[in-house]
C-alpha positions in Angstrom: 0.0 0.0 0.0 1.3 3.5 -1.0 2.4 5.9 2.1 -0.3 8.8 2.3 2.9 11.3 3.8 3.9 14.1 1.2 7.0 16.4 0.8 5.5 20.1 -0.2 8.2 22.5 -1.7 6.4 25.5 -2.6 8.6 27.4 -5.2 8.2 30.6 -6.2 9.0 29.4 -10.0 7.9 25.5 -9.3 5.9 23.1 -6.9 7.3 19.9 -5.8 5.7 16.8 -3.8 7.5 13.9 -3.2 5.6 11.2 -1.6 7.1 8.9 0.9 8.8 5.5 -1.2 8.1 6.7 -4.2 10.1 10.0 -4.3 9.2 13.4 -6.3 5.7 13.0 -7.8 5.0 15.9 -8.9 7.1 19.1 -10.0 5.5 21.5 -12.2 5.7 25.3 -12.8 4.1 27.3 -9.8 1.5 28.7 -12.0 -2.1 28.9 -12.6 -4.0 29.9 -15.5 -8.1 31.0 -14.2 -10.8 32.2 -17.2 -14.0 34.3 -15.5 -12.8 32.5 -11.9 -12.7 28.8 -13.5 -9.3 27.2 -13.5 -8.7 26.6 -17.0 -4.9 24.9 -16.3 -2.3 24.7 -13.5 1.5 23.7 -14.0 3.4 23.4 -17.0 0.1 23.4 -19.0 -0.7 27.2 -17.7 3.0 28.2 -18.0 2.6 27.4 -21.8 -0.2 30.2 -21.5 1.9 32.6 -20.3 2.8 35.8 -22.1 0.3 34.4 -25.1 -3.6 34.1 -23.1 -6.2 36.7 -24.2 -7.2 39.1 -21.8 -10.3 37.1 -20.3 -7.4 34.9 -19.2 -5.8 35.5 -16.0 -2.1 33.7 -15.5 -0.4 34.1 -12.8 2.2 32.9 -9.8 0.6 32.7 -6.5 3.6 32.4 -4.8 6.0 35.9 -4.9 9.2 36.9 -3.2 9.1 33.9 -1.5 5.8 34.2 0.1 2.6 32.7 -0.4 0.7 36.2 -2.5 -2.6 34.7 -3.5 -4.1 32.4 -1.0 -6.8 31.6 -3.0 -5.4 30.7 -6.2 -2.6 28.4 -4.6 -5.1 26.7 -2.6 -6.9 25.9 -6.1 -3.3 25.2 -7.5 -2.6 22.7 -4.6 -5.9 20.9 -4.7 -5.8 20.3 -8.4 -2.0 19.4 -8.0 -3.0 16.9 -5.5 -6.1 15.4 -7.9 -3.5 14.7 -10.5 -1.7 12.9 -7.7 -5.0 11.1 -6.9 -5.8 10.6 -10.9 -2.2 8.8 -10.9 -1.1 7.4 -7.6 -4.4 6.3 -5.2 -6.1 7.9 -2.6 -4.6 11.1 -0.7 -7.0 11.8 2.0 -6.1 11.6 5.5 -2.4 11.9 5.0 0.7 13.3 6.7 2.2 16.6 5.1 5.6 18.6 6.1 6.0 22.0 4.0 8.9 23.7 4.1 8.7 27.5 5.1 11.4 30.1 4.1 12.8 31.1 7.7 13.6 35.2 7.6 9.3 35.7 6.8 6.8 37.0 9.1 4.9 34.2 11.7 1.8 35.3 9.6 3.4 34.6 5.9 5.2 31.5 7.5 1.7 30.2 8.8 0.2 30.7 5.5 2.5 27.6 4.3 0.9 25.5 7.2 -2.6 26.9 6.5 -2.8 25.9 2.8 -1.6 22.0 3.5 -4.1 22.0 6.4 -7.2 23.4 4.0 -6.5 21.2 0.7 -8.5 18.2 -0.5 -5.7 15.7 0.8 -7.9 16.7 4.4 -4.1 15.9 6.6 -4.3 14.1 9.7 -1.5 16.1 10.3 0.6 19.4 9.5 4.4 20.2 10.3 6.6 22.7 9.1 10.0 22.5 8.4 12.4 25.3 8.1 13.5 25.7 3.9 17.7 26.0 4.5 17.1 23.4 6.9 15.3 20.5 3.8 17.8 22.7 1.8 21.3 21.3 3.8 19.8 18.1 4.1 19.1 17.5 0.2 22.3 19.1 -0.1 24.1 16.1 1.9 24.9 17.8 5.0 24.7 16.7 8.6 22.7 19.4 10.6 22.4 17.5 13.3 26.0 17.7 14.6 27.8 20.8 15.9 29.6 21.9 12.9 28.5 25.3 11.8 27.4 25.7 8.1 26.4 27.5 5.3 24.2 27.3 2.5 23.1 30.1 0.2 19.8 29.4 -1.8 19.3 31.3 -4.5 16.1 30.6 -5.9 14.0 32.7 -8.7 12.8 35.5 -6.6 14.8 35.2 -3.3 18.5 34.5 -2.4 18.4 32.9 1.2 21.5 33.0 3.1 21.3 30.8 6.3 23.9 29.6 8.7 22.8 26.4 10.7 24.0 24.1 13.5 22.8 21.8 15.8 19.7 21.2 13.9 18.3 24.7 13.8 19.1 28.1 12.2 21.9 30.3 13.9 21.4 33.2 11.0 19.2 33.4 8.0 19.0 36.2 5.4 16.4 36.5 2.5 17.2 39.0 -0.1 14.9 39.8 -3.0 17.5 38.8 -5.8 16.7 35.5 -7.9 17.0 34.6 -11.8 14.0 36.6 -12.2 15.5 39.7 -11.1 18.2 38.5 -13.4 15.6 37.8 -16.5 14.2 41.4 -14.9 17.8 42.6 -16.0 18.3 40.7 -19.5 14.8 42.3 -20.8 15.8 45.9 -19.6 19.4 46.0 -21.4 18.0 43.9 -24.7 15.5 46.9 -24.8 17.9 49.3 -24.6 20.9 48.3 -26.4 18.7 46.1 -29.0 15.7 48.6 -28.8 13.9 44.7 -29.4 10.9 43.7 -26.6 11.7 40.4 -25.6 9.6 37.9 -23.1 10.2 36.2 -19.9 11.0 33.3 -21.2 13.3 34.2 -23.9 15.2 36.2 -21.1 15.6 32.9 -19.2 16.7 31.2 -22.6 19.4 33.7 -22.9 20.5 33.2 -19.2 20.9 29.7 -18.8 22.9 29.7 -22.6 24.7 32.7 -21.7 25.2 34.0 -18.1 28.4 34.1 -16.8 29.3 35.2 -13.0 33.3 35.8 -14.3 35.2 35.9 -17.1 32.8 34.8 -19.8 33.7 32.5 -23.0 32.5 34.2 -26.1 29.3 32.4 -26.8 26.4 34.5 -28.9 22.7 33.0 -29.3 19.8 34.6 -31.9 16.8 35.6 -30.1 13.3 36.8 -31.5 11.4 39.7 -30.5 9.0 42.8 -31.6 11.4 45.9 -32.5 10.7 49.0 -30.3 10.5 51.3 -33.6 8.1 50.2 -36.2 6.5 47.1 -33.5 7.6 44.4 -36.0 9.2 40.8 -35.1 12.5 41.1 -35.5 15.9 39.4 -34.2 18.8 39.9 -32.6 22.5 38.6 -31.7 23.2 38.4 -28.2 26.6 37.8 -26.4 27.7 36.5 -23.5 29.6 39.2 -22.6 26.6 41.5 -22.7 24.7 39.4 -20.4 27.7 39.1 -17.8 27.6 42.8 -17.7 23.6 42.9 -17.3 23.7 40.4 -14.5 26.6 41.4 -12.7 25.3 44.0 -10.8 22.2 41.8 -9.5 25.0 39.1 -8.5 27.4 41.2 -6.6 24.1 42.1 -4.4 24.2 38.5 -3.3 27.8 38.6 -2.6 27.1 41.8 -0.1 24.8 39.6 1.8 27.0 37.2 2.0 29.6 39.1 3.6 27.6 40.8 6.1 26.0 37.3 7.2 29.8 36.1 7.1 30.6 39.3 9.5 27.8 38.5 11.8 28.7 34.5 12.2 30.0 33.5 15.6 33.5 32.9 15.7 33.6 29.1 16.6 31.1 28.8 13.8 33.2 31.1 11.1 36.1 28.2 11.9 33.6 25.6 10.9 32.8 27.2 7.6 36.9 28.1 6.5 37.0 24.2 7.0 33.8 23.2 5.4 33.0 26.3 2.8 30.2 27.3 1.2 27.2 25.3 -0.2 25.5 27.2 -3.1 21.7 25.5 -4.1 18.9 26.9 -6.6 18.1 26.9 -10.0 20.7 29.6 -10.6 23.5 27.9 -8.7 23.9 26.4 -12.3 25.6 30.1 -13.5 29.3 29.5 -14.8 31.8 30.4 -12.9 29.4 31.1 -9.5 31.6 29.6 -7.5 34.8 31.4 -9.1 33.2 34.9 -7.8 32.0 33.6 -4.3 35.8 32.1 -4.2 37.0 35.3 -5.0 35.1 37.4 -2.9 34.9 35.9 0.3 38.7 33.7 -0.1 36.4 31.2 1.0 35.9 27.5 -0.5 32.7 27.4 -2.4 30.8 24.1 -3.2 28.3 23.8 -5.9 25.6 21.3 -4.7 24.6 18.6 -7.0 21.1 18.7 -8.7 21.1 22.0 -6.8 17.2 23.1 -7.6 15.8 20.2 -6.2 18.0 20.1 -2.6 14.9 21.5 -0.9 12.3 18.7 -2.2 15.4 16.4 -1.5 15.4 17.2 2.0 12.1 16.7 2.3 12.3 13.2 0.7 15.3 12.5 3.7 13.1 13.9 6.7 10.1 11.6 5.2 12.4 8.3 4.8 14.2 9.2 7.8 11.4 10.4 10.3 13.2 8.7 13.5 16.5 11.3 13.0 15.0 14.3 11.6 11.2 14.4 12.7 12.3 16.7 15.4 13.5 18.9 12.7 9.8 20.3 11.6 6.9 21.2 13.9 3.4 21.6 14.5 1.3 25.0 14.2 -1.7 25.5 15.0 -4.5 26.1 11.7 -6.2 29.5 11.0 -9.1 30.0 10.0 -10.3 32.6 7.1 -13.3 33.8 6.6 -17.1 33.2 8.5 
C-alpha cells in the first residue's frame, strides 16, 4: 500500500511533492491559468499560457518573493495538483504533510504555508513545518544535526536565502529579494535598450541559462526573436555572452554583499567551521558559470556547488520523510487558521 505522507516544496517558479517510497511525484511550474474565476490549467500546462492568453485569461504565480501572494489561487493550485496525484497514484486523503517555510518571513506569511496544506482536498491528519535552508542542507548532503556550523546560500527565482545552521536549527538566515527573475528582470531591460527589441520572460531565461556568466565569460552569442521598439515588428537579434555578464553582474554582486555581512555576523567558533567546510550554493541559478569562481574570490572562501542544486529543498524533504526517527524533530506543529465566517 502506497504511504499517504507528502513532501510540499512551494517554489516561487515550481511546486514539488514527493511522496514517501516513491520520491518526487509531482514538480510543475508554480503557476495557474483561471478564465472568469474557473481554472482553466495549473503547472506546466498554464505556464505554456503565459505571455500568449487573451485578456479574459488570467495567468499568474501565487507564490512571490518567497511568500505565499494569493491564498486563493494556490489553494486551487494545490488541490488540483493533488487530484493529479490522486488521478495517478491512489487515494490522498487523511495523510501526513511537512512543508517547508522560508525562515527570515513574518509568523503570519510563515503560517500561510501551514494553512494551505491544512485546507487542501488531501484533508491531513496532520501538518508540520520544516524550516527551507534546513530541507535545503539536508538534500544538499549535510549533517545538521552535529555541531559543525554551516552554510548554505539558496538562490532561488525570486529570493536568495542565506542561512547559517547548526545543531539542527538556524543560527542566522538572510532573504534578499534577488533571484534569476531579477536576473531575466535585468536581461529584458538591457535587450531593450541596447537592442531597442521587446523580448519575453521566457526568452530572457533562454538567454541566461545559454549565456550567463558570473566571471570571465567565454564568447558564446545565441539569436533571439522579439517585436522591434521602432516600427513594432518581429525582428531578431544577436546576443553575447559578454553583454549578459555585464547585465547580471550587478544583481549578482548584491548577493555577494549579503554574503559578507552574514559572514561578519557568524560567531566565531562557527566562522572556523565554515573556512573548514565552505560554502554550499543551491537553486536553480547555482547552475551560472563560474558562481563559485566569484564567491571564491570574494569571500577567499571554498565554495561548493551542490549537485542537482534546484531540487536540494524537495530532496530534503524526501530525507526527513524516509528518515522520520533522526530528523522528525526537525519540523513542527502550528496550530490552523481559520479565514473567513
Amino acid at each position: 500500500m502506497a504511504s499517504k505522507v507528502f513532501g510540499i516544496d512551494f517554489g516561487t517558479s515550481t511546486i514539488k511533492i514527493y511522496r514517501k517510497n516513491e520520491g518526487v511525484i509531482f514538480d510543475e511550474k508554480n503557476i495557474i491559468a483561471l478564465c472568469n474565476n474557473n481554472v482553466m490549467a495549473i503547472g506546466d500546462e498554464a505556464f505554456e499560457m503565459y505571455g500568449k492568453a487573451p485578456d479574459n485569461f488570467q495567468v499568474t504565480f501565487p507564490v512571490r518573493n518567497g511568500v505565499i501572494a494569493d491564498i486563493a489561487n494556490m489553494l486551487s493550485l494545490l488541490n488540483k495538483a493533488f487530484q493529479k496525484i490522486a488521478d495517478k497514484h491512489g487515494k490522498i486523503s487523511g495523510a501526513d504533510i511537512i512543508v517547508a517555510s522560508p525562515t527570515d518571513i513574518t509568523e503570519v506569511e510563515k503560517r500561510a504555508f501551514f494553512d494551505l496544506a491544512a485546507s487542501s482536498v488531501a484533508k491531513p491528519k496532520k501538518v508540520r513545518v520544516i524550516e527551507k535552508p534546513i530541507a535545503d542542507a539536508i538534500g544538499a548532503g549535510l549533517d545538521v544535526m552535529n555541531a559543525s556550523g554551516v552554510m548554505v546560500v539558496d538562490i532561488g527565482a525570486d529570493t536568495t536565502e542565506i542561512s547559517v545552521m547548526s545543531l539542527g536549527g538556524i543560527v542566522l538566515s538572510k532573504l534578499i529579494p534577488v533571484g534569476g527573475n531579477k536576473f531575466d528582470e535585468n536581461i529584458i531591460s538591457n535587450v531593450r535598450k541596447k537592442y531597442n527589441l521587446v523580448i519575453g520572460s521566457k526568452t530572457a531565461e533562454t538567454i541566461k541559462k545559454r549565456l550567463a556568466y558570473a566571471i570571465a565569460p567565454e564568447h558564446e552569442t545565441i539569436k533571439v526573436f522579439g517585436r522591434d521598439v521602432m516600427n513594432g515588428l518581429p525582428t531578431e537579434a544577436e546576443i553575447d555572452s559578454e553583454f549578459v555578464y555585464d547585465t547580471i553582474n550587478e544583481s549578482l554582486y548584491s548577493i555577494v554583499d549579503a554574503v559578507r555581512i552574514i559572514l561578519e555576523k557568524t560567531p566565531p567558533e562557527i566562522s572556523s567551521d565554515i573556512i573548514d567546510s565552505g560554502i554550499y550554493v543551491t537553486g536553480g541559478s547555482a547552475n551560472i558559470k563560474n558562481l563559485d569562481k566569484l564567491f571564491a574570490k570574494e569571500t577567499e572562501l571554498p565554495i561548493k556547488i551542490c549537485e542537482d542544486p534546484a531540487n536540494t529543498v524537495v530532496n530534503g524533504l524526501g530525507k526527513v520523510l524516509e528518515n522520520n526517527s533522526k530528523y522528525g524533530c526537525l519540523a513542527f506543529s502550528l496550530k490552523q487558521t481559520y479565514y473567513g465566517g
